[in-house]
C-alpha positions as CSV (number, residue, x, y, z in Angstrom):
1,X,0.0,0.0,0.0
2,X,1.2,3.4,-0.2
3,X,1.8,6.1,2.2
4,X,-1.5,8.2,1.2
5,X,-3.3,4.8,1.7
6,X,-1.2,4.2,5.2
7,X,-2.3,7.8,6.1
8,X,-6.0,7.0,5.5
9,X,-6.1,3.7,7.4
10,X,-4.2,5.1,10.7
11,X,-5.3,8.4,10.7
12,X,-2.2,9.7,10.9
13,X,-0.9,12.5,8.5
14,X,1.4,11.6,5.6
15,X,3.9,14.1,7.4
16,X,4.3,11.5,10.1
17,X,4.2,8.4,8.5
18,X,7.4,10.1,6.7
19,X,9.1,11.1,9.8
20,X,9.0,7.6,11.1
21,X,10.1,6.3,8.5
22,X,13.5,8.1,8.5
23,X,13.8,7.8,12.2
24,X,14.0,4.2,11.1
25,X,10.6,3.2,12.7
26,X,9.2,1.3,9.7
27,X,10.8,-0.1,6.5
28,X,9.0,0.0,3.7
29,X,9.9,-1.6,0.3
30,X,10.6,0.7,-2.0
31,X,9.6,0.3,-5.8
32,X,11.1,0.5,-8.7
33,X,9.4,4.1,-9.3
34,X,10.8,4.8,-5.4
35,X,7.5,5.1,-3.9
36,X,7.3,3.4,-0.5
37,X,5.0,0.4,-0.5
38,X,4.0,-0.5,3.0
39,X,2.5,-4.0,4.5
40,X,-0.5,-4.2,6.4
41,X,1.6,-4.6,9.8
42,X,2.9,-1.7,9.2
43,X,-0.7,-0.2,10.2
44,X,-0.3,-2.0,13.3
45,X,3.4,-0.3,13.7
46,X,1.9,2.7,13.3
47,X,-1.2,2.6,15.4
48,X,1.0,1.6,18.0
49,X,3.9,4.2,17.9
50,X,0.7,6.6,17.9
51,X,0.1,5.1,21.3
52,X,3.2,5.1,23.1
53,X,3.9,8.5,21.8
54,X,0.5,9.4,23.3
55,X,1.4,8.0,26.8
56,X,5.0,9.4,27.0
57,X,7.4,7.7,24.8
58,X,9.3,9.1,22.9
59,X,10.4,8.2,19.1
60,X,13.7,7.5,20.2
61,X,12.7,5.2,23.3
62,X,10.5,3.3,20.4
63,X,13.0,2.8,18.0
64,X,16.0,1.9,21.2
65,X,13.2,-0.8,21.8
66,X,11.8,-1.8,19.1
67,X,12.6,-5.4,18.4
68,X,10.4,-5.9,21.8
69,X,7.2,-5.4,19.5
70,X,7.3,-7.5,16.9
71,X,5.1,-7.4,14.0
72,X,4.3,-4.0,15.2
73,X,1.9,-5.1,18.0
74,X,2.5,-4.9,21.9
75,X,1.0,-8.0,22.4
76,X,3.9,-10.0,21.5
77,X,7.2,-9.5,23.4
78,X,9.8,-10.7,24.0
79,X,9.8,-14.1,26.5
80,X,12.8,-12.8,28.8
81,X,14.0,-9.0,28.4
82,X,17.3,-8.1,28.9
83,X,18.3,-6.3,32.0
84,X,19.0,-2.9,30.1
85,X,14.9,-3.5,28.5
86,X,13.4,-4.9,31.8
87,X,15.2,-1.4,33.7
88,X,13.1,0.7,30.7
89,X,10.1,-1.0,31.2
90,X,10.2,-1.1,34.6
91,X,10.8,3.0,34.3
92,X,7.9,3.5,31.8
93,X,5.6,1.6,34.2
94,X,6.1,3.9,36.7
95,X,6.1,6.5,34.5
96,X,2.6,5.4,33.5
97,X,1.1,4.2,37.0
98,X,2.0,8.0,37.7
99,X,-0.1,9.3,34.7
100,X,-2.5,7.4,35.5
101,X,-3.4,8.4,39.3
102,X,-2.8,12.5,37.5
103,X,-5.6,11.6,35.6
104,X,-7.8,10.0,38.1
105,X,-7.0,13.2,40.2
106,X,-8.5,15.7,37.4
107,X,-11.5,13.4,36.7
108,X,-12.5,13.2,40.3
109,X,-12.3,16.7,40.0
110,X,-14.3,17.1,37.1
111,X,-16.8,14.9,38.3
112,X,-16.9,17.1,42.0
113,X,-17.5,20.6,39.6
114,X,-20.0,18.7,37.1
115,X,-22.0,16.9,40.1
116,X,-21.6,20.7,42.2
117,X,-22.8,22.3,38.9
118,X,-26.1,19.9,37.6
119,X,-26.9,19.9,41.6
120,X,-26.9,23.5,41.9
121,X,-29.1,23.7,38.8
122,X,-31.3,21.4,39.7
123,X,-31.6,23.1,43.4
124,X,-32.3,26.7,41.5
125,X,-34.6,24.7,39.4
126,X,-36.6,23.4,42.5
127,X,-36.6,26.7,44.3
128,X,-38.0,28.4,40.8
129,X,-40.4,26.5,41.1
130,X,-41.3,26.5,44.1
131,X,-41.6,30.3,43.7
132,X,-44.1,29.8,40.5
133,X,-46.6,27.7,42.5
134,X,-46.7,29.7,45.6
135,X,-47.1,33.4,43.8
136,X,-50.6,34.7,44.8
137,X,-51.5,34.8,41.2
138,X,-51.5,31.4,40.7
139,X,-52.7,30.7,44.4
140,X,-55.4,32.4,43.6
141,X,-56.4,30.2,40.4
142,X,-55.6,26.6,42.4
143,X,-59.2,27.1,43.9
């Protein structure tokens, strides 16, 4: 397939798909024209250096570790890490169980303003109309 096609299937911008490429991060074929023909696996690769670039890696901790995620999916890795991969993962975790508890923080948060918030409207709601049924005009017309 080629890199427009790449583009449409991941989502991500031709631009990109190019950058990795010369940071080393796929490996196309090229043809006898020189256009890059990619696999379908490199759609994987892609969707998942979208993803560890999303949670904090960067393209140089992706390419250093590469050969852990073969066939360009995360499922598959390597039965025993070396010491120098098992130290990176180990740090990533971390890295990640740290994101991880920052975001539970701000969506507690959230939650606490959005729950404050729709129970506040429905309070001034309440009161409102409260107010409407107990004005002497409509008192009046109850009757």
């Amino acid at each position: 397939m080629r890199i427009g096609q790449l583009s449409q299937r991941t989502g991500v911008s031709v631009r990109a798909i190019r950058h990795y490429d010369a940071f080393g991060l796929l490996g196309p074929v090229r043809e006898a024209n020189r256009y890059r023909s990619f696999m379908d696996s490199d759609v994987d690769r892609v969707q998942l250096i979208q993803l560890l670039l999303g949670v904090g890696f960067s393209l140089a901790e992706i390419r250093a570790h590469a050969p852990c995620w073969r066939n360009g999916t995360s499922s598959v890795l390597d039965p025993v890490p070396d010491a120098e991969l098992r130290a990176f993962l180990t740090r990533k975790l971390a890295q990640l169980d740290q994101h991880i508890e920052a975001l539970a923080t701000v969506r507690s948060r959230l939650q606490e303003r959005l729950d404050a918030h729709v129970s506040s409207e429905h309070s001034s709601v309440e009161h409102a109309n409260h107010d409407i049924t107990n004005a002497p005009v409509l008192k009046g017309a109850e009757g």
